[in-house]
C-alpha positions as CSV (number, residue, x, y, z in Angstrom):
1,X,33.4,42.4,15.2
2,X,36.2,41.4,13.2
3,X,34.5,42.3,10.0
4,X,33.7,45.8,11.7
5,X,37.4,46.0,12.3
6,X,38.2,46.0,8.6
7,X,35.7,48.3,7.4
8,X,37.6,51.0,9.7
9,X,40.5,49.8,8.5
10,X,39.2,50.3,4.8
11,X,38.5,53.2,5.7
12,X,42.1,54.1,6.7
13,X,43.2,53.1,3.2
14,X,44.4,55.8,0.9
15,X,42.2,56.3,-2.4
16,X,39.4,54.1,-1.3
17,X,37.1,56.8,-2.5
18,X,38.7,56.7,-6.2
19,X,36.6,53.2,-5.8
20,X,33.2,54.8,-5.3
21,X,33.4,56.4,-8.8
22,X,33.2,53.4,-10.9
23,X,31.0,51.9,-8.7
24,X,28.6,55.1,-8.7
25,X,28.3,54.9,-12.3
26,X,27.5,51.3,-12.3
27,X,25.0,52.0,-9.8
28,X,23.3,54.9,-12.2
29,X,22.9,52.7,-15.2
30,X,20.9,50.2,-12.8
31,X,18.0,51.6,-13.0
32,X,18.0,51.9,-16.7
33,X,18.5,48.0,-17.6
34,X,16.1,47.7,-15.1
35,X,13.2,49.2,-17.1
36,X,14.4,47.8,-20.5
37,X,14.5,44.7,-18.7
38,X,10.9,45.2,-17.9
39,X,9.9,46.9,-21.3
40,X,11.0,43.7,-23.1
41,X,9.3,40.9,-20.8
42,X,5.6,42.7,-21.4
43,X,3.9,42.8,-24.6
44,X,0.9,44.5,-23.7
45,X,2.9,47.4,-21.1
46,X,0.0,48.6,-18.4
47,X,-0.2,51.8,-17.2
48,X,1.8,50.8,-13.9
49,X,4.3,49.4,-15.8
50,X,5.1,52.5,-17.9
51,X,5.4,54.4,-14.8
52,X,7.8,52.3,-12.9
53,X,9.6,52.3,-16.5
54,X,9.6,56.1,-16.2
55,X,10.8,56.7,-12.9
56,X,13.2,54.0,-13.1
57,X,14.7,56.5,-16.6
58,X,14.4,59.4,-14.1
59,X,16.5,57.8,-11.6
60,X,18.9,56.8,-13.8
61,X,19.2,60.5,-15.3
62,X,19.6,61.8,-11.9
63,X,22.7,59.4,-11.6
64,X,23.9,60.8,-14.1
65,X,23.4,64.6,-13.5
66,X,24.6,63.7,-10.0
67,X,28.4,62.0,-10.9
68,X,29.9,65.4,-11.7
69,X,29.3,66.0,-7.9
70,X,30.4,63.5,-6.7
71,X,33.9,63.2,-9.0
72,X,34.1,66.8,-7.7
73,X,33.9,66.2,-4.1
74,X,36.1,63.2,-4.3
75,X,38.5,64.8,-6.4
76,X,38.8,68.3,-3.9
77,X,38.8,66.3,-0.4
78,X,41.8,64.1,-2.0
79,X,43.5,67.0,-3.8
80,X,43.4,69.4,-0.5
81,X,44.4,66.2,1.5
82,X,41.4,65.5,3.7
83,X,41.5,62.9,6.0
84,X,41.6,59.6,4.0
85,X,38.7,58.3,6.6
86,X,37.0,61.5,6.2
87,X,37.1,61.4,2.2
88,X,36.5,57.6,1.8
89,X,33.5,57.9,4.7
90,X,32.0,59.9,2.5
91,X,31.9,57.9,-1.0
92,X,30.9,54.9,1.1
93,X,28.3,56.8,2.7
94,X,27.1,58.6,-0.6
95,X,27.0,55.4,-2.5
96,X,24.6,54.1,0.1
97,X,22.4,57.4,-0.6
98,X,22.4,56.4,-4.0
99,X,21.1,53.0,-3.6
100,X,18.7,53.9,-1.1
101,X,17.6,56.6,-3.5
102,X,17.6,54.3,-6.3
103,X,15.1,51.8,-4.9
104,X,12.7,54.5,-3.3
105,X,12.5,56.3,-6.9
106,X,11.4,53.0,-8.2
107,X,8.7,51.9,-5.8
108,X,8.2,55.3,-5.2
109,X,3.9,55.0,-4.7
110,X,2.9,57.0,-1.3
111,X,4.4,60.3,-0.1
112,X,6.9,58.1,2.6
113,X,8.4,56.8,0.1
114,X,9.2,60.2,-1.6
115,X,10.3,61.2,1.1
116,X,12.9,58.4,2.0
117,X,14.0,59.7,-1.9
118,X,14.1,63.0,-1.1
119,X,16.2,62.6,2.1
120,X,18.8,60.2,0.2
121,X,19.0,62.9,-2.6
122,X,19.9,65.3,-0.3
123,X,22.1,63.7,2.6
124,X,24.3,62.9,-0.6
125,X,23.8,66.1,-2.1
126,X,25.0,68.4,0.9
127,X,27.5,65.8,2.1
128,X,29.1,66.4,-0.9
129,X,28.9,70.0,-1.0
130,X,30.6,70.0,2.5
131,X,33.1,67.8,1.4
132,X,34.1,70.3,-1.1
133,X,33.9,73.5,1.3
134,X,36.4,71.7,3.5
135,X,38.8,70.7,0.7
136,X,38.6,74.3,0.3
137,X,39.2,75.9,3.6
138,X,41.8,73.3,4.0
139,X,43.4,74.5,1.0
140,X,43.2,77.9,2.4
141,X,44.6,77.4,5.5
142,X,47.1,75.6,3.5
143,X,47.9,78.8,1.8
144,X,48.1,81.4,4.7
145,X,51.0,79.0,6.0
């Protein structure tokens, strides 16, 4: 329980989110030394190979095409002054999309396994975008005072 305790109190902490950014780009380039990693310990590269290689390239370019969002909805829930719990929930909980969508893009073989990709992607996706929509009517609300 006591290790419960001081994740809320994390939580609580002012600028905990700022953390998730570094950490999200770490977590992009992952995927990337994970295929050169496997591109440099097989001399003859099968088929199966090449296409972990590949998605493990596509996952790390989705990282990348994804940190803008991320930066943005960390940025506008601190700017507008969301609730620090609210804004550092959210980079916790959208770097665990990321590494839940990381490892289903690379052992992504059935359609359940897409899916469980698909479902990180976007419960990180609109989390964010609702992030941002608050900073914003908070900012507004802010305004009519």
């Amino acid at each position: 329980m006591a290790s419960l305790d001081l994740f809320w109190q994390t939580l609580d902490t002012p600028g905990v989110a700022l953390y998730a950014l570094p950490i999200a780009h770490f977590l992009g380039f992952v995927p990337h030394v994970q295929k050169l990693m496997i591109l440099r310990s097989a001399k003859d590269v099968p088929t199966l190979v090449m296409a972990e290689a590949a998605r493990l390239e596509a996952a790390h370019a989705n990282a990348s095409e994804n940190f803008p969002l991320l930066l943005g909805a960390v940025g506008a829930g601190l700017y507008a002054g969301l609730d620090t719990r609210v804004v550092n929930g959210f980079a916790v909980a959208y770097l665990v999309c990321r590494v839940v969508f990381n490892i289903a893009y690379a052992n992504q073989t059935t359609h359940a396994v897409a899916g469980i990709r698909t479902v990180a992607y976007w419960t990180g996706t609109v989390w964010a975008m609702y992030i941002m929509v608050l900073a914003g009517n908070t900012l507004a609300r802010k305004a009519a005072l």
